[in-house]
N, CA and C atoms as a LAMMPS dump frame, in Angstrom:
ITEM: TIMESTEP
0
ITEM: NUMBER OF ATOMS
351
ITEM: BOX BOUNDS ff ff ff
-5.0000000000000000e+02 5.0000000000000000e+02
-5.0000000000000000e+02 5.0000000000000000e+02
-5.0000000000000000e+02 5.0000000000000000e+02
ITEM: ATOMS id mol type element x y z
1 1 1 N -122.423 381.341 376.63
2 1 2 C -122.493 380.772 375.3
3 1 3 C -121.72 381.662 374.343
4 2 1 N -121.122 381.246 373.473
5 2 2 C -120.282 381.664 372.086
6 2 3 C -121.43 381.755 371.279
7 3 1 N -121.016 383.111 370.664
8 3 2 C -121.893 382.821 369.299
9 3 3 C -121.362 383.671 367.823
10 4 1 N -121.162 382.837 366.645
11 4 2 C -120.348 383.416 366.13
12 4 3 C -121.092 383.525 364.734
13 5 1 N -121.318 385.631 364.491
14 5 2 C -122.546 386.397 363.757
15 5 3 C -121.458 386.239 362.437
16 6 1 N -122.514 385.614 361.132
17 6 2 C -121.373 385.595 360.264
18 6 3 C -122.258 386.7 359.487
19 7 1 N -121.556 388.126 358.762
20 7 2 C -121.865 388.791 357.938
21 7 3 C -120.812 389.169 356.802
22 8 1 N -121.801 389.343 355.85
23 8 2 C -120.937 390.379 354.521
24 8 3 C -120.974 391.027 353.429
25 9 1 N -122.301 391.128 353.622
26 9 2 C -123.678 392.405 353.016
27 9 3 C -123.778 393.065 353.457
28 10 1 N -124.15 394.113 353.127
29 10 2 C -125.326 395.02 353.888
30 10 3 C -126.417 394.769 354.472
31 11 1 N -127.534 394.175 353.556
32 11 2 C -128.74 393.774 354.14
33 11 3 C -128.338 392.875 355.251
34 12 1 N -127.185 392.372 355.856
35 12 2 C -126.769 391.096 356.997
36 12 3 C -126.39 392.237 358.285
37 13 1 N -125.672 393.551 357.59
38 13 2 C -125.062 394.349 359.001
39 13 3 C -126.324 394.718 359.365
40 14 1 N -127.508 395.352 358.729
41 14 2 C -128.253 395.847 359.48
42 14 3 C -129.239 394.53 359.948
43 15 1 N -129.41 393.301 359.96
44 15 2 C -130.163 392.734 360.382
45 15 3 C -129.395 392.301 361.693
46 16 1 N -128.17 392.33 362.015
47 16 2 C -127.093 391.899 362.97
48 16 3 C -126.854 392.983 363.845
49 17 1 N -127.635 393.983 363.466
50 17 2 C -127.548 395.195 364.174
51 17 3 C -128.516 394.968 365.435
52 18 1 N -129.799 394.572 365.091
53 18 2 C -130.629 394.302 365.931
54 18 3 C -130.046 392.978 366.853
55 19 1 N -129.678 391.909 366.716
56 19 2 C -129.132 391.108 367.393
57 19 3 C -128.076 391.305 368.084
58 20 1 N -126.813 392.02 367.51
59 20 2 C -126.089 392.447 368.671
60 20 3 C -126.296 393.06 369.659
61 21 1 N -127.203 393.975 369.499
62 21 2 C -128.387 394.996 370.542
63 21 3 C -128.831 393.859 371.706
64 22 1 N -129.146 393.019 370.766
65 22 2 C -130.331 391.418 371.849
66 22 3 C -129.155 391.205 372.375
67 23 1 N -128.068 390.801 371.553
68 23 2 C -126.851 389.96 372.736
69 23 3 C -126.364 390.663 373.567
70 24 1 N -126.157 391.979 373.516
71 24 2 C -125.477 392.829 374.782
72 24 3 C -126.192 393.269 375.864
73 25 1 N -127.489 393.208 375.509
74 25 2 C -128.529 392.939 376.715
75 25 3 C -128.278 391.947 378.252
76 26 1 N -127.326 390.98 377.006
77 26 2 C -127.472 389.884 378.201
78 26 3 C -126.395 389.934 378.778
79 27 1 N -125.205 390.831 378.927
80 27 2 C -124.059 390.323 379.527
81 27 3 C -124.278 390.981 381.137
82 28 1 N -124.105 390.383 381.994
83 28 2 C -124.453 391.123 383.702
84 28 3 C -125.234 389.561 384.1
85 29 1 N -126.296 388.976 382.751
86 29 2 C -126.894 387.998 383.504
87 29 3 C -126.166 386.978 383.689
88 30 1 N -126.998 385.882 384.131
89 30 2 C -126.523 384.555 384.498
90 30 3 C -126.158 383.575 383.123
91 31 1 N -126.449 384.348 382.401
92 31 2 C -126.251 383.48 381.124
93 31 3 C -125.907 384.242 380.055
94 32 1 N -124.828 384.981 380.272
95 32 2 C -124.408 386.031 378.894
96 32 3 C -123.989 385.515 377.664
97 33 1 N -123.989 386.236 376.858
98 33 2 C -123.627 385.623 374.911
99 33 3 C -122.615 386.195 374.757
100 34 1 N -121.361 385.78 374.442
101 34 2 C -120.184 386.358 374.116
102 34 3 C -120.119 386.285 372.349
103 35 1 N -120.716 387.067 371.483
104 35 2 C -120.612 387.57 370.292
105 35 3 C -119.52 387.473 369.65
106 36 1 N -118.807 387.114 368.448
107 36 2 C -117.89 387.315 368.042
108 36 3 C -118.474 387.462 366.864
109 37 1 N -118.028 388.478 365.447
110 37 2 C -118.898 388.868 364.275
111 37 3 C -117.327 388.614 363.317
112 38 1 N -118.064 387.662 362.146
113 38 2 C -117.056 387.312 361.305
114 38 3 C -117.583 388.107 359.769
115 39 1 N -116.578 388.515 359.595
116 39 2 C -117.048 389.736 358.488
117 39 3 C -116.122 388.565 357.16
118 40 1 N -117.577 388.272 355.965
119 40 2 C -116.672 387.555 355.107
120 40 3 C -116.18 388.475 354.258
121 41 1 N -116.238 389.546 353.801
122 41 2 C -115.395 390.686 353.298
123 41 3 C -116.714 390.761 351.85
124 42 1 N -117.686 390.231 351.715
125 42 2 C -118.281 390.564 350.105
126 42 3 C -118.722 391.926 350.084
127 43 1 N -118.811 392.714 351.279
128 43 2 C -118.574 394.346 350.773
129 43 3 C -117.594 394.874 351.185
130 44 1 N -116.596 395.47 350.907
131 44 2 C -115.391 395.644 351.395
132 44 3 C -114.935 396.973 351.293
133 45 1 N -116.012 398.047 350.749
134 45 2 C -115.594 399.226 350.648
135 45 3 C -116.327 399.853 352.011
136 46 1 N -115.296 400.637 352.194
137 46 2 C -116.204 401.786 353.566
138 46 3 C -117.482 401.986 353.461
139 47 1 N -117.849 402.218 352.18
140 47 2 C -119.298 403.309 352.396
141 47 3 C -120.509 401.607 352.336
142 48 1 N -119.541 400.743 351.944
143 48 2 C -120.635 399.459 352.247
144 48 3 C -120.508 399.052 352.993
145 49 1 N -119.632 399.329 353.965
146 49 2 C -119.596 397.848 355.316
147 49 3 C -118.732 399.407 356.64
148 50 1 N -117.776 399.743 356.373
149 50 2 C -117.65 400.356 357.697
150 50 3 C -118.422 401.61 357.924
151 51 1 N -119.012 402.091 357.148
152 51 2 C -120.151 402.856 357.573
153 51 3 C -121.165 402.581 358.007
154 52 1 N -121.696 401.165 357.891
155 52 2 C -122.761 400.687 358.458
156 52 3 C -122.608 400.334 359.677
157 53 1 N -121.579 399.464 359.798
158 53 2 C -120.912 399.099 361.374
159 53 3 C -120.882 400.741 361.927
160 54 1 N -120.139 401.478 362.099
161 54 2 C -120.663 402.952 362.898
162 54 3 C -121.452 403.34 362.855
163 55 1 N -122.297 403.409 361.96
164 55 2 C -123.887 403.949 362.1
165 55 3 C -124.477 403.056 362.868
166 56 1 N -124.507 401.934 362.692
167 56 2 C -125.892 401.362 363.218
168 56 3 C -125.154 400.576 364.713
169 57 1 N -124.263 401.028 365.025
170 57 2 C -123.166 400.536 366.129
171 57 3 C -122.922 399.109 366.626
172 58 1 N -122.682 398.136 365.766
173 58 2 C -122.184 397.132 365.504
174 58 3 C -120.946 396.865 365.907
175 59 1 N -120.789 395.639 366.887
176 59 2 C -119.42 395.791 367.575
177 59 3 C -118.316 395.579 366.271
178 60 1 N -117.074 395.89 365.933
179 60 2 C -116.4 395.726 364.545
180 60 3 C -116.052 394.709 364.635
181 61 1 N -115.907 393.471 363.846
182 61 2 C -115.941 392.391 363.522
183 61 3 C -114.676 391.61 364.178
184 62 1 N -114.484 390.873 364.586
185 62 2 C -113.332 389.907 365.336
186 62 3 C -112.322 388.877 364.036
187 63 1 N -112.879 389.249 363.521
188 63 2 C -112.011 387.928 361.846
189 63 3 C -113.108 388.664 360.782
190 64 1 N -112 388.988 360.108
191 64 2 C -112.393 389.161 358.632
192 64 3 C -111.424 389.115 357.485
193 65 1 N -112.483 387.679 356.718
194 65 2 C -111.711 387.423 355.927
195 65 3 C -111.242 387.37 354.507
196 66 1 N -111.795 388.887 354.171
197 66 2 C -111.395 389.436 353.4
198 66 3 C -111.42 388.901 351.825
199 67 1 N -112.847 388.394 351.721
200 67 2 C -113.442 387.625 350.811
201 67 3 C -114.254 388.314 349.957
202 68 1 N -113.989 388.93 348.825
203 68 2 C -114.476 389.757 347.885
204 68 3 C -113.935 389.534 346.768
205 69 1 N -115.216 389.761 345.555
206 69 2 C -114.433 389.736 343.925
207 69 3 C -113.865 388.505 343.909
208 70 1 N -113.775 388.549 342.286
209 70 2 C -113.613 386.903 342.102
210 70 3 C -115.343 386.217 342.139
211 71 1 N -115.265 384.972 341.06
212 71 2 C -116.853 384.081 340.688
213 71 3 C -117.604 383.642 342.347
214 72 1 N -118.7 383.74 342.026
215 72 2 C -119.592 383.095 343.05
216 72 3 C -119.245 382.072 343.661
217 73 1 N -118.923 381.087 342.556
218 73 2 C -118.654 379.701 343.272
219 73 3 C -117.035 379.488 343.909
220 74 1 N -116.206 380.678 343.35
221 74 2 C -115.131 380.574 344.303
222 74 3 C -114.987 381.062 345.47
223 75 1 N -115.942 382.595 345.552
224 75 2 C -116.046 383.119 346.843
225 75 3 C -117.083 382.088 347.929
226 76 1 N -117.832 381.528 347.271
227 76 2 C -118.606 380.877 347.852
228 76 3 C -117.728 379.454 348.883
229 77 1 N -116.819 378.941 347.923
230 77 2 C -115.55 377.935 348.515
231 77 3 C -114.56 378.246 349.693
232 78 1 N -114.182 379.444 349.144
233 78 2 C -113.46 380.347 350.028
234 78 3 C -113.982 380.479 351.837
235 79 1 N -115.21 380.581 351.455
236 79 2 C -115.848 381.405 352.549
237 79 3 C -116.224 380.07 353.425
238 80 1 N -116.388 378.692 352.557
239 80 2 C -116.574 377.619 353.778
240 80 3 C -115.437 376.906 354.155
241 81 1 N -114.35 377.326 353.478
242 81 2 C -113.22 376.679 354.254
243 81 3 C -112.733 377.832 355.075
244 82 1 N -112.859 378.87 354.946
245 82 2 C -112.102 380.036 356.191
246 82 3 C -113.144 380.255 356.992
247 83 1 N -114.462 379.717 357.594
248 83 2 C -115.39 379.492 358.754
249 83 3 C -115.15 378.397 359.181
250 84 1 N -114.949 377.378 358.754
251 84 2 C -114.853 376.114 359.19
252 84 3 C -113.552 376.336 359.864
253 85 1 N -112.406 376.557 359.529
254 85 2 C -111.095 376.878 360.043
255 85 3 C -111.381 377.567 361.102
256 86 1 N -111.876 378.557 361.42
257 86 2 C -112.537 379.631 362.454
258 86 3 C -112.729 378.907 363.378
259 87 1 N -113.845 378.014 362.93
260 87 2 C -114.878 377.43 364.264
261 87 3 C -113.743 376.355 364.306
262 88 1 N -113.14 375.689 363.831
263 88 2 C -112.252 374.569 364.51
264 88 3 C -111.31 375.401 365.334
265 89 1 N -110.759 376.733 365.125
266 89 2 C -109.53 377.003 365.899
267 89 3 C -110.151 377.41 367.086
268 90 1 N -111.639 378.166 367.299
269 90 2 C -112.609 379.025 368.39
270 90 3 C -113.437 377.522 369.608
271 91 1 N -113.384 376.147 368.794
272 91 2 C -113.984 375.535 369.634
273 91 3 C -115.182 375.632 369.657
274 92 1 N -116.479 374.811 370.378
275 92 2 C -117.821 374.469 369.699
276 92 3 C -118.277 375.825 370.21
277 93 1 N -119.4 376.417 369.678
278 93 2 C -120.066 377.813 369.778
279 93 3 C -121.213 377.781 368.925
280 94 1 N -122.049 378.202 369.027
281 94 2 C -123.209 378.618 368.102
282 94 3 C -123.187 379.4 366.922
283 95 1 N -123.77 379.632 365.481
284 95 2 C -123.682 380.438 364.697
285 95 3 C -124.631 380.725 363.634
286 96 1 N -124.592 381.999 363.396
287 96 2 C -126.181 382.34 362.669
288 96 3 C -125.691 382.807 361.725
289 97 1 N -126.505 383.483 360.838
290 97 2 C -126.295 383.991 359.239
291 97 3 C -127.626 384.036 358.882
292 98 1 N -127.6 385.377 357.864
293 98 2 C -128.89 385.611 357.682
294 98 3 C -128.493 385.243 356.062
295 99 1 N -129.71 385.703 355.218
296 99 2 C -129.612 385.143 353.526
297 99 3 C -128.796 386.329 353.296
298 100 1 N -128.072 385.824 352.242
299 100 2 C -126.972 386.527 351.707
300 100 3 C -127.299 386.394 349.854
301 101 1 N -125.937 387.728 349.767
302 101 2 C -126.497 387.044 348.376
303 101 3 C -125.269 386.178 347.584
304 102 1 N -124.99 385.687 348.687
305 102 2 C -124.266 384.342 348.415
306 102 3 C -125.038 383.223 349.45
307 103 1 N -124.918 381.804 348.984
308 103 2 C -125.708 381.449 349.493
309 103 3 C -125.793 380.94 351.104
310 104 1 N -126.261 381.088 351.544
311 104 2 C -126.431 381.034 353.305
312 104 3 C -125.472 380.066 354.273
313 105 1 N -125.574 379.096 353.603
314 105 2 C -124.958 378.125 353.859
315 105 3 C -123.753 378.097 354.164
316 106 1 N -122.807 379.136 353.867
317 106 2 C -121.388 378.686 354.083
318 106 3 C -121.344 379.341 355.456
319 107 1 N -122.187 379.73 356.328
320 107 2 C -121.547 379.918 357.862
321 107 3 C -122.116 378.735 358.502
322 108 1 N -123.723 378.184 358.911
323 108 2 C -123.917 377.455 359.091
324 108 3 C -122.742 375.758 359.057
325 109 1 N -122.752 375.483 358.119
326 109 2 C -122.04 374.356 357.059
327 109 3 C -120.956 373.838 358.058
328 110 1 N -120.186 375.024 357.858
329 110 2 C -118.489 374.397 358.783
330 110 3 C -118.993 374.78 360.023
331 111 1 N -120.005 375.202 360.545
332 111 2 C -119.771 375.015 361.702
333 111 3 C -120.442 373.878 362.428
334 112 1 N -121.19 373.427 361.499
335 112 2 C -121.852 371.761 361.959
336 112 3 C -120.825 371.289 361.62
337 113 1 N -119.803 371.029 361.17
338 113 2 C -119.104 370.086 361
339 113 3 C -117.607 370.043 361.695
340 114 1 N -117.279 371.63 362.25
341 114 2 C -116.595 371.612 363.543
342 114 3 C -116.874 371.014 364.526
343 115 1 N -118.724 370.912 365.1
344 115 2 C -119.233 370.547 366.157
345 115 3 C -119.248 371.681 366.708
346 116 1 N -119.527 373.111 365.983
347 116 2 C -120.453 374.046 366.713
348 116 3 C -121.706 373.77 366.454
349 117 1 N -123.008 374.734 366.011
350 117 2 C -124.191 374.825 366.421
351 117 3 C -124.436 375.414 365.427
């Protein structure tokens, strides 16, 4: 199974911390999770986002798209048309997101409507 971790907080790396932990558990079995972590960029300085990814050892993100600064409701736009694009170019896969403080929805969203999960 695909599964594609959307973060771009802080409070999201360390909750994705524990789940990547769960997903790498499983690779050897009969049913491994191939992870891919989409970093939407809303922290974008080192000491907010790549320090957390090395500390808390978070595989480093596979697409990031570099989505920071600038109004809510544009980053918020931004961020569901460059997931949706994602999951249409990656093919159907699963995808989670924790609350953000933007609103949740834009990883979920495009990817129901790619025909991921």
């Amino acid at each position: 199974m695909q599964l594609l971790t959307v973060v771009g907080a802080r409070p999201q790396f360390i909750k994705a911390a524990a789940v990547s932990r769960a997903i790498a558990a499983t690779q050897g079995s009969d049913r491994p999770i191939v992870e891919q972590i989409l970093h939407t960029g809303q922290h974008f300085d080192a000491a907010m986002s790549d320090q957390f990814f090395a500390e808390l050892g978070i595989p480093q993100p596979a697409f990031h798209l570099g989505i920071g600064g600038g109004s809510h409701g544009a980053n918020t736009g931004r961020m569901l048309e460059a997931i949706e694009r994602r999951c249409w170019m990656n093919g159907p896969m699963r995808c989670w997101c924790t609350a953000t403080p933007t609103p949740p929805w834009p990883g979920p969203w495009p990817a129901a409507s790619s025909r991921s999960r």
